[in-house]
N, C-alpha and C positions, 0 to 999 in steps of 0.2 A: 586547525580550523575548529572551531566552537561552535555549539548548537546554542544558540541564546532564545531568551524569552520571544522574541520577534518572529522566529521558525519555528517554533513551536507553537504562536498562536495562530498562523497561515494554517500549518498543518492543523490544525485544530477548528478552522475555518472551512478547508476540506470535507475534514470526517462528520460532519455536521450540517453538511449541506449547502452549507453560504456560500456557492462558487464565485458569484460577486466580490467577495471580501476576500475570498482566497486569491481572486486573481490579483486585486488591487493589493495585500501584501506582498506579492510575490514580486511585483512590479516595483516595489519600493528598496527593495534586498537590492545591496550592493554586490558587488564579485565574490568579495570572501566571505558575505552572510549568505548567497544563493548556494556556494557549495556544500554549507554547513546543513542548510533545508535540503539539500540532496542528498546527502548524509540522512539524514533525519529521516527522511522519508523511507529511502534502501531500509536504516534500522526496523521502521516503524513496519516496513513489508513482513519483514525478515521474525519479526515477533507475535503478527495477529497470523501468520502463515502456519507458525509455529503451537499457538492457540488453538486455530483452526482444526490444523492436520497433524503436528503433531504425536499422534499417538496411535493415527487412523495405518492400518496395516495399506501396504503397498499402493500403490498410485488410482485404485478403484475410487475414494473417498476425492480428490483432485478432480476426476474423470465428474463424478456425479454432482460438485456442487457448481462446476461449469454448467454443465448442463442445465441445474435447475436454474442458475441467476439468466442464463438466455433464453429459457424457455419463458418467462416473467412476462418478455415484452417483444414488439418488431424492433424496438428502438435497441432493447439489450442486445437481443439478437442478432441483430447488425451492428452493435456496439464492440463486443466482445468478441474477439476473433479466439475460438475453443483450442487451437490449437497452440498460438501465442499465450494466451492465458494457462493454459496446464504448464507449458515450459518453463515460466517466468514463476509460478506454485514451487514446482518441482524442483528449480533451480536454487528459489527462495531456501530449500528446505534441503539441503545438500542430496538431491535425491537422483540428479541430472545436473550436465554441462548445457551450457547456454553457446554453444560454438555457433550455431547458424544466426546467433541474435546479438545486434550492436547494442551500446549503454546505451542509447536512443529509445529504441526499441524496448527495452527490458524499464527504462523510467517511464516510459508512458503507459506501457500495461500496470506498472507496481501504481500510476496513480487512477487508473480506472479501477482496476479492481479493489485497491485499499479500503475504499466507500462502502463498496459493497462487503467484504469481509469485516469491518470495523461493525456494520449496521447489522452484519446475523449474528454478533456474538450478544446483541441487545443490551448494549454499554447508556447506562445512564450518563450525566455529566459527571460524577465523581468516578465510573469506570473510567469514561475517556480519559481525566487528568489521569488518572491510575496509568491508563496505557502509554499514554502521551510521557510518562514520567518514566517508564519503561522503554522505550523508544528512543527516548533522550539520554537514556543513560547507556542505554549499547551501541547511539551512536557518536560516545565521547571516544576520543582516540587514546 
């Protein structure tokens, strides 16, 4: 399975805010271009996770920037389930097993949060391609 230009500009539709466009690509992805954006996206977790936390000593830095993106809004706050989201960080970031959590569950939190972690690292459009190009390459097989 390949990550071609078509999953790459969904995701990119995503991190940017046009949920319109992203849905309407998504809709358009055949079986083995929708696996390829599943791919893509798991990568794309797995690399702003890595940006993010990365470097941050043990699971406190996780713990605190849940908090601040729920504390933002009612809407976050009730968006963002803190517990699901540190697990799906942590697991991102080989730091934890994901055992009580199916791929369902672990692809819908990687695309809620993706947004939000893309949008604090305060990526221009040439960061994004930069990320996006990053992303796409670690989610080649």
């Amino acid at each position: 399975m390949s990550t071609g230009d078509k999953q790459v500009a969904a995701l990119r539709a995503l991190l940017t805010g046009d949920f319109d466009r992203h849905k309407h690509m998504i809709e358009l992805l055949d079986k083995d271009e929708d696996r390829g954006y599943l791919a893509l996206v798991s990568a794309a977790f797995i690399e702003i996770a890595d940006r993010t936390f990365g470097s941050a000593d043990g699971n406190a830095a996780v713990v605190e920037w849940v908090g601040k993106i729920r504390s933002q809004s009612t809407d976050a706050a009730d968006g963002f389930d803190p517990v699901l989201s540190e697990q799906v960080i942590l697991y991102a970031l080989g730091k934890t097993e994901a055992e009580d959590l199916n791929s369902q569950q672990i692809l819908e939190a990687e695309l809620l949060l993706l947004p939000a972690l893309v949008h604090d690292q305060g990526l221009d459009e040439a960061g994004i391609d930069e990320f996006l190009s990053a992303a796409r390459a670690l989610a080649q097989p």
